[in-house]
C-alpha positions as CSV (number, residue, x, y, z in Angstrom):
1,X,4.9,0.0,-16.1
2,X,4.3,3.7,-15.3
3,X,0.9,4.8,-17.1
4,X,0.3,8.5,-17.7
5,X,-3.4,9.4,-17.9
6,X,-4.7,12.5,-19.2
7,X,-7.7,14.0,-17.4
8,X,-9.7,17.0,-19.7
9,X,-12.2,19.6,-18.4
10,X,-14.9,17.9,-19.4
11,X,-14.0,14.5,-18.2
12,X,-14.0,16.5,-14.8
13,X,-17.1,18.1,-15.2
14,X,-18.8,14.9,-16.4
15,X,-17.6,13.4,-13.2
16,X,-19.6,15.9,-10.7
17,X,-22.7,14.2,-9.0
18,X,-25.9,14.8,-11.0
19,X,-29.9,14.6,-9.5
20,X,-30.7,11.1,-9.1
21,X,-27.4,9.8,-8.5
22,X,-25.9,8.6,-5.1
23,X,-22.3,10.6,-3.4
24,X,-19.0,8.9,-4.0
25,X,-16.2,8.5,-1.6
26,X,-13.9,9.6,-4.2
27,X,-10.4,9.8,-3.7
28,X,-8.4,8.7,-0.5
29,X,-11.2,6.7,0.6
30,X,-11.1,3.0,0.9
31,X,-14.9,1.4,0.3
32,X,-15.1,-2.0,1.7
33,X,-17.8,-4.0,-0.1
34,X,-19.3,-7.3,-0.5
35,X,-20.6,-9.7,-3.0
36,X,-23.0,-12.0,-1.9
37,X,-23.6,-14.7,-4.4
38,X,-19.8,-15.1,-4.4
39,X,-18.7,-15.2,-1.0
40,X,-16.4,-12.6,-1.7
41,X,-15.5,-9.8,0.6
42,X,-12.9,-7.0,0.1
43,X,-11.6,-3.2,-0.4
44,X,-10.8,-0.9,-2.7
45,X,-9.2,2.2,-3.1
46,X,-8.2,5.6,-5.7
47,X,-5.5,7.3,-3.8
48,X,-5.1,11.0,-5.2
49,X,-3.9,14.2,-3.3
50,X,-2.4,12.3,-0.3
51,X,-0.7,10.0,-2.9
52,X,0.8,12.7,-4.9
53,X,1.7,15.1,-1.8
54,X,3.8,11.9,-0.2
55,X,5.5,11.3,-3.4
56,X,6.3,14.7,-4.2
57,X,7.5,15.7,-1.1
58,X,10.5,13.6,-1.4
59,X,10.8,14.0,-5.4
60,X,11.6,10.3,-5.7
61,X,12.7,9.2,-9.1
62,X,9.8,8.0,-11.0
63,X,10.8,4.2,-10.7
64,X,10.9,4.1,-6.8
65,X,8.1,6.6,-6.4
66,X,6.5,3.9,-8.3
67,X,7.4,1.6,-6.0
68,X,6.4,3.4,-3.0
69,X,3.0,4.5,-4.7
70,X,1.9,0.3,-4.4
71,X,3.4,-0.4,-1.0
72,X,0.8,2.7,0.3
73,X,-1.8,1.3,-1.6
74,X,-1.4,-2.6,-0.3
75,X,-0.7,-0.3,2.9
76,X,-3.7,0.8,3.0
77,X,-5.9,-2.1,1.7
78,X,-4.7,-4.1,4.7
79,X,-4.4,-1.6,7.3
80,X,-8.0,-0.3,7.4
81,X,-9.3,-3.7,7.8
82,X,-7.9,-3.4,11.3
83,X,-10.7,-3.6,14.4
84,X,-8.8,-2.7,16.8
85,X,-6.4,0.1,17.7
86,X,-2.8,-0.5,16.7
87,X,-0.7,-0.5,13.4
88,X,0.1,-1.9,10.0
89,X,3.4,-1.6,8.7
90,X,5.0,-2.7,5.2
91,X,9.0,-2.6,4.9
92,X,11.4,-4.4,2.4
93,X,14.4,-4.9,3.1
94,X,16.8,-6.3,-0.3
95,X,19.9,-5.8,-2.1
96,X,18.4,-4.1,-5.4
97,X,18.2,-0.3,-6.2
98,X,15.5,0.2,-3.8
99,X,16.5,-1.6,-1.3
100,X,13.8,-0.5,1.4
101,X,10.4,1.2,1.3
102,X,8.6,1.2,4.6
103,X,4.4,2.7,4.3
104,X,3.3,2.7,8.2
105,X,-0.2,3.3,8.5
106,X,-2.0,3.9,12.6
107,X,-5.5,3.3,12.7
108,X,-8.2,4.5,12.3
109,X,-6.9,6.3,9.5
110,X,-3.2,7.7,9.0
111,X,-0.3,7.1,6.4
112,X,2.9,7.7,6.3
113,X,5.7,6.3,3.8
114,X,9.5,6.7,2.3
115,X,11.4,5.1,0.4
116,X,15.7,4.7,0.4
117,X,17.6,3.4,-2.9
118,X,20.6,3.7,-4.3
119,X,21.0,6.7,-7.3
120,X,24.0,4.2,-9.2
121,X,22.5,1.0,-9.0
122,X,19.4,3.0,-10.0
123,X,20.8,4.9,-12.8
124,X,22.4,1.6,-14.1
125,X,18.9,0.2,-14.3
126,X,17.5,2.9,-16.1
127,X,20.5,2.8,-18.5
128,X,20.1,-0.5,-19.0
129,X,16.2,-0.1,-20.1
130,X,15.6,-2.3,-16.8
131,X,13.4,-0.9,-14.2
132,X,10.9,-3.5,-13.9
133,X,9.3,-3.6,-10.1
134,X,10.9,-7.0,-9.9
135,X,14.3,-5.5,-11.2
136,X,14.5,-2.6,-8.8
137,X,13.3,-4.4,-5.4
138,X,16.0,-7.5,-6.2
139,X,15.9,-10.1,-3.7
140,X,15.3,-10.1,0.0
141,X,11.8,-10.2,2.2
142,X,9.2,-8.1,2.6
143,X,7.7,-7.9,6.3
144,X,3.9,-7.2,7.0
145,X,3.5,-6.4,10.7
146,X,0.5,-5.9,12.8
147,X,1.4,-3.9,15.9
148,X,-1.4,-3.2,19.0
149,X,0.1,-1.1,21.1
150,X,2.2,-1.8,24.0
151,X,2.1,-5.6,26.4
152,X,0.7,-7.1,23.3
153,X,2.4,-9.2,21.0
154,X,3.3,-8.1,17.6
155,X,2.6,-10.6,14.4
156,X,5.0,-10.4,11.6
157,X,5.0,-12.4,8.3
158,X,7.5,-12.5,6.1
159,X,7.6,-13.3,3.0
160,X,10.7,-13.6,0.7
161,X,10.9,-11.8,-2.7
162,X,13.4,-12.8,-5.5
163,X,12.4,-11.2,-8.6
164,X,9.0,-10.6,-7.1
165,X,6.4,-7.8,-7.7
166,X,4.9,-6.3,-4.4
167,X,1.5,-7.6,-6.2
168,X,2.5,-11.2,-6.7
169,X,4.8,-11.1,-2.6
170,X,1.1,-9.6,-0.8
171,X,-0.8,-12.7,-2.7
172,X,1.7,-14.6,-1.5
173,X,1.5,-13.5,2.4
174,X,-2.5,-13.9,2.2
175,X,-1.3,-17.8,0.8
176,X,0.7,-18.7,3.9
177,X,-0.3,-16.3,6.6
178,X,-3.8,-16.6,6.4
179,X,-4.5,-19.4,4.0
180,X,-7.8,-17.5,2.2
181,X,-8.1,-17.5,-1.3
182,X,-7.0,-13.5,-1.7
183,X,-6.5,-11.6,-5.1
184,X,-5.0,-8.2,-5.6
185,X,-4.9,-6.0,-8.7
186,X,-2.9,-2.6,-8.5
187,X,-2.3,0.4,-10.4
188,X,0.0,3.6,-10.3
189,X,-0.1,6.4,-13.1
190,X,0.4,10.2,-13.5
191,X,-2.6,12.3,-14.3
192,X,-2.1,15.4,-16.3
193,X,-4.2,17.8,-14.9
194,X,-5.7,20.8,-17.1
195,X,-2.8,23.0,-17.6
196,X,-0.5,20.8,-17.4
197,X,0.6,20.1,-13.4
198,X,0.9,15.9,-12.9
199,X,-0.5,14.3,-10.1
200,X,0.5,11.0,-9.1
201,X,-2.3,8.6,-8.6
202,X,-2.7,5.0,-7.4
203,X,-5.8,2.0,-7.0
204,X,-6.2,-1.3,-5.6
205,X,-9.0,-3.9,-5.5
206,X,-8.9,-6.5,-2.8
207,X,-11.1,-9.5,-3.2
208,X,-11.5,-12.6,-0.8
209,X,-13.1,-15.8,-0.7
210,X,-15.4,-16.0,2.7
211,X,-17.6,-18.7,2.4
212,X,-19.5,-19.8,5.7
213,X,-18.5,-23.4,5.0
214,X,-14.6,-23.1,5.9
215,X,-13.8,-25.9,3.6
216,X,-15.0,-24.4,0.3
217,X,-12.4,-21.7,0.9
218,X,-9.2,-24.7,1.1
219,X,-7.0,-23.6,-1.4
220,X,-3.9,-26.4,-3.2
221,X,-1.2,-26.7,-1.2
222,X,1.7,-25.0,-1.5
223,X,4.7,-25.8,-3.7
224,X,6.8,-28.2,-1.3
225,X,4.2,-29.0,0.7
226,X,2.1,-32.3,1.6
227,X,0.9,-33.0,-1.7
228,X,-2.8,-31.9,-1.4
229,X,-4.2,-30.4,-4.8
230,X,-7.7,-29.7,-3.6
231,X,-8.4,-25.9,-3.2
232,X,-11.2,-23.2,-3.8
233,X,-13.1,-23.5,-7.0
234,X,-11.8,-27.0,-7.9
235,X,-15.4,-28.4,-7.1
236,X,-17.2,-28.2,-11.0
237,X,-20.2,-27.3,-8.9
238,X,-18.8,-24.6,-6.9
239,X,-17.1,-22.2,-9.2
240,X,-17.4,-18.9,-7.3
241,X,-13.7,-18.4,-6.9
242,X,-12.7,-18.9,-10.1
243,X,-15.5,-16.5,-11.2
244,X,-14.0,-13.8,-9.2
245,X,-10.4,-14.1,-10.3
246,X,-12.0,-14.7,-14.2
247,X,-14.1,-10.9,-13.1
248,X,-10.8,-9.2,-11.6
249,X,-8.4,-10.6,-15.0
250,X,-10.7,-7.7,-16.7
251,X,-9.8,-4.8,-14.8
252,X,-7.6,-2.6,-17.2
253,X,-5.0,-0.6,-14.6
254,X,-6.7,2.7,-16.1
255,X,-9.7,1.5,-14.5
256,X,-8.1,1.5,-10.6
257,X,-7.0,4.7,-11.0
258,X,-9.2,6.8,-13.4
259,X,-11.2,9.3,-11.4
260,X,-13.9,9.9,-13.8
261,X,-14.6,5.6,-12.9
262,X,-14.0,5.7,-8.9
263,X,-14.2,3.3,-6.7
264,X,-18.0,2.6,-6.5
265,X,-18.6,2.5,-10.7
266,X,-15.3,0.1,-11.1
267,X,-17.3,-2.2,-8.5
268,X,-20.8,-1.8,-10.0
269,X,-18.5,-3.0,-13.9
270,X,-17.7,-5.9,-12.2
271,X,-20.3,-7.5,-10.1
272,X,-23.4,-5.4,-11.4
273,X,-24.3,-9.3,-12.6
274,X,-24.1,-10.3,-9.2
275,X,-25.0,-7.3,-6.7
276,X,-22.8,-5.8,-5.0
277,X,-22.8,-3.9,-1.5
278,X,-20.9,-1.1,-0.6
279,X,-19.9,-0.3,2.8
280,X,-19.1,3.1,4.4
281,X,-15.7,4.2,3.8
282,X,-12.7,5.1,5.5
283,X,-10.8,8.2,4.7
284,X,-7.2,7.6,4.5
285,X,-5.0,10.7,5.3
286,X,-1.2,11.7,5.2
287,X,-0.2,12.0,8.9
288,X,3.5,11.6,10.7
289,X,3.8,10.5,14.2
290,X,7.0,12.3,14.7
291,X,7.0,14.9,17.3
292,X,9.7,17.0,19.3
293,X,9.6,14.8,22.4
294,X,9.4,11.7,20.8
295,X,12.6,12.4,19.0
296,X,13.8,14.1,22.3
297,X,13.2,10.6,24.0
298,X,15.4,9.1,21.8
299,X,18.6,11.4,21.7
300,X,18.1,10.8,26.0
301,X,18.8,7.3,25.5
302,X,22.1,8.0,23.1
303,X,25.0,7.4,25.4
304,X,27.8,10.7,25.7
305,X,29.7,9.4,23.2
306,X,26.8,9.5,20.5
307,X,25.6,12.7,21.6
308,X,28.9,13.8,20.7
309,X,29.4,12.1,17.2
310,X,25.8,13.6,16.5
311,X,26.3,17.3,17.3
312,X,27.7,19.3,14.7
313,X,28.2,23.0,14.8
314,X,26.5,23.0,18.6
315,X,23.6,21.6,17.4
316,X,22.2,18.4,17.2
317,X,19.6,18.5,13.9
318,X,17.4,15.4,13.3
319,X,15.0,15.1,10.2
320,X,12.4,12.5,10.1
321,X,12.2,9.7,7.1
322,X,8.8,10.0,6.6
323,X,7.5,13.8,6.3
324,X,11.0,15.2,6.2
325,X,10.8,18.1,9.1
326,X,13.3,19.0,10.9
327,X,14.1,19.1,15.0
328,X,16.7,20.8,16.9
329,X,18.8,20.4,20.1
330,X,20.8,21.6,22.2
331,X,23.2,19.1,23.2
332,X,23.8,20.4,26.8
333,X,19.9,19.8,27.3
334,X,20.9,15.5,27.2
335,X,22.4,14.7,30.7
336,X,24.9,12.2,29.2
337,X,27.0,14.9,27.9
338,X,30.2,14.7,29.9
């Protein structure tokens, strides 16, 4: 459900760094941190400017720019636990009003997402009082790829969402891809600003259950699997796990995105009882790969025919998904022209 916050003057004044007290990474910044007694690792994140700018560009309907607003946050969560240079990329593919969103994100540190859905099926939703995350995305799969680079490999899982929340489909992957006790919370809401100009904002919290003893982390088996019912936390003496998913059941969505909390005072609510260690973080920022020659090498490998059907008005114009610019051609420049 879309939340609208509003943000005062003095909320924003009362959030400026005062003598004693430590920086924040603030928004676009994912902190990695750690909790110690618990075994738990994991990330979190307030996205804010580069949220809204992505968002806005586009002027998605509030429903899918919902939508998109989580898959850049889950985006993001993932993609900067990456150690290596390469990508993360997000995409759904189904048959409901937004039938694919697609948040690519190149390490170390740049995002870029869109989103494609269709205005009746959307406009039926709405009218119908319908547009539940579940509702919109339909059924189909949603794809999590790791890409590093060229003459390596890419891994892909897929998992397959019917009625599903992008929430509920990423705890899902981290079940059967990875097989570590993972929970997610996430949040999207406009902040009115003073004066009245919106800004779309998004959080997400990341938790998982690292234990140096590999078998504390075994989580129940799947439904339709072998039958075994053993899993993290079901040892009376080990409760850890559950404590974490009992902590994260707390977090009001107000909380993941406020900017008066941030990242590092939502983490300190949580685990204060605990400790909990912050790690430096990583700015995330808007950034398209597109370029003039790489859209060039494309139209070179079009055959004469497509350079043809994609010339209108002796110019061949392509605009890019992501950050919508625009590039021109000449189509005499292709040597397939006949």
């Amino acid at each position: 459900m879309l939340e609208t916050t509003i943000l005062t003057e003095h909320a924003m004044t009362e959030h400026e760094i005062k003598l004693g007290e430590f920086g924040h990474a603030g928004d676009d910044h994912v902190v990695p941190f750690e909790v110690g007694p618990l075994d738990v690792r994991g990330r979190a994140v307030q996205l804010g400017p580069m949220l809204d700018a992505i968002l806005s560009r586009h002027d998605y309907p509030e429903p899918v720019a919902q939508l998109l607003a989580e898959a850049c946050v889950v985006t993001v969560l993932l993609g900067t636990s990456l150690k290596f240079e390469g990508k993360f990329i997000l995409q759904t593919r189904t048959d409901g009003p937004v039938d694919m969103l697609v948040a690519d994100f190149s390490t170390p540190n740049a995002l870029r997402a869109y989103a494609r859905f269709d205005a009746g099926k959307l406009a039926a939703a709405t009218a119908a009082g319908d547009v539940k995350a579940e509702t919109l995305l339909g059924s189909g799969v949603l794809a999590l790829t790791i890409d590093q680079g060229a003459y390596t490999q890419r891994y892909q899982g897929i998992v397959q969402l019917d009625n599903t929340s992008l929430e509920e489909a990423a705890r899902t992957y981290f079940r059967q891809s990875e097989q570590i006790p993972t929970d997610l919370k996430l949040a999207v809401a406009k902040l009115v600003l003073p004066g009245g100009r919106q800004q779309w904002r998004a959080g997400g919290l990341l938790a998982q259950f690292l234990p140096e003893a590999p078998e504390r982390m075994r989580l129940a088996d799947l439904h339709g699997g072998d039958g075994d019912t053993t899993g993290a936390g079901q040892d009376p003496t080990d409760n850890s796990w559950q404590e974490l998913l009992a902590l994260l059941a707390t977090v009001e969505p107000a909380e993941l995105i406020d900017p008066t909390v941030g990242t590092e005072r939502l983490l300190y609510r949580l685990f204060h009882e605990h400790g909990v260690r912050v790690f430096d973080d990583i700015h995330v920022a808007e950034q398209c790969s597109c370029s003039q020659d790489k859209v060039r090498n494309i139209l070179s490998g079009f055959s004469a025919e497509e350079i043809k059907d994609s010339t209108e008005d002796g110019h061949i114009r392509v605009a890019c998904e992501f950050c919508s610019k625009s590039y021109e051609f000449n189509p005499a420049d292709f040597a397939t022209v006949e």
